[in-house]
C-alpha positions as a printed NumPy array, in Angstrom:
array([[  82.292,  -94.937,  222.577],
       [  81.576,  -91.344,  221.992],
       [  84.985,  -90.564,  220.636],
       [  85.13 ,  -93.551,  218.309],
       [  81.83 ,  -91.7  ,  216.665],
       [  83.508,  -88.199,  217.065],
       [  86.574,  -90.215,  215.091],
       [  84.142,  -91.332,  212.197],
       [  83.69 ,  -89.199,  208.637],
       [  80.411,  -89.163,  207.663],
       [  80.163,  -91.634,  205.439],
       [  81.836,  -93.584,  207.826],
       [  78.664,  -92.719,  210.221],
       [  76.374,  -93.171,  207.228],
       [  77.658,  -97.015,  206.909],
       [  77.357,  -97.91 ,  210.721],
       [  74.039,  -96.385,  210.843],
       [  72.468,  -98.081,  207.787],
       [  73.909, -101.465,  208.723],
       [  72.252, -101.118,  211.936],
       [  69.201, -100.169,  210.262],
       [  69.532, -103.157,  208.214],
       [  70.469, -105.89 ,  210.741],
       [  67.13 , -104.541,  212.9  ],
       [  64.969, -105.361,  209.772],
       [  64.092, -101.571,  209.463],
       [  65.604, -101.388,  206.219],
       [  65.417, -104.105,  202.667],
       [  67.443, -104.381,  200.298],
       [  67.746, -106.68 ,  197.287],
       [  70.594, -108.875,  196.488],
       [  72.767, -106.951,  194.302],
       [  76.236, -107.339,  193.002],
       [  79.333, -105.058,  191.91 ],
       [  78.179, -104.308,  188.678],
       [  75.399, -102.998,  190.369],
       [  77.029,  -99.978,  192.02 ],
       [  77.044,  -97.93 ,  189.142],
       [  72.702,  -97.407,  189.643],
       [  73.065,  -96.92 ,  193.317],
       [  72.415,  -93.572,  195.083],
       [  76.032,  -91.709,  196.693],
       [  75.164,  -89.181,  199.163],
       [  78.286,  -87.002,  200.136],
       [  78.449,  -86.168,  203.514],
       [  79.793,  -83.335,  205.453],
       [  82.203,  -84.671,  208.462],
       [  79.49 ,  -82.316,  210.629],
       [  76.09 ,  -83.718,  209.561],
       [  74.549,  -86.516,  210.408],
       [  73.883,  -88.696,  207.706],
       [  70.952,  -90.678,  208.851],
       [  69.18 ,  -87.466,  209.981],
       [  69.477,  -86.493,  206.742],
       [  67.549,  -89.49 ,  204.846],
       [  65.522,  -89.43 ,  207.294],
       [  64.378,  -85.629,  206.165],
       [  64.708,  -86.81 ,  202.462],
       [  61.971,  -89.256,  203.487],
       [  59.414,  -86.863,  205.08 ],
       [  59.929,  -84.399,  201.823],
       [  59.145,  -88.084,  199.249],
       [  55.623,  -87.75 ,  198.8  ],
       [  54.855,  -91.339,  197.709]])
C-alpha cells in the first residue's frame, strides 16, 4: 500500500486523508453544494508535504 501513497500528489493525499477524517466523525461539515465552492478554502500542496500535517500545524497556530 505504501507505493499507492508514494503514487499520490498531494492533493490527492489531502482528499484520502480528510475523507478519512470525515468518515471517523473527527471532522463536520455542512451540507453544501457547487455553487458553494467558490467560498471554500484551496490549499496547494507540494507533491513532498504532507497535507494533513500541515492543517494540523495551521490548527495549533489558530488561537480561537
Amino acid at each position: 500500500m505504501s507505493s499507492l501513497l508514494e503514487a499520490e500528489s498531494g492533493s490527492e493525499r489531502w482528499v484520502h486523508a480528510s475523507t478519512h477524517l470525515v468518515a471517523q466523525g473527527k471532522i463536520k461539515l455542512k451540507p453544501v453544494t457547487a455553487a458553494d465552492r467558490h467560498s471554500m478554502p484551496h490549499y496547494e500542496v507540494a507533491e513532498d508535504v504532507d497535507p494533513l500535517a500541515l492543517l494540523l500545524a495551521e490548527r495549533e497556530e489558530d488561537e480561537r
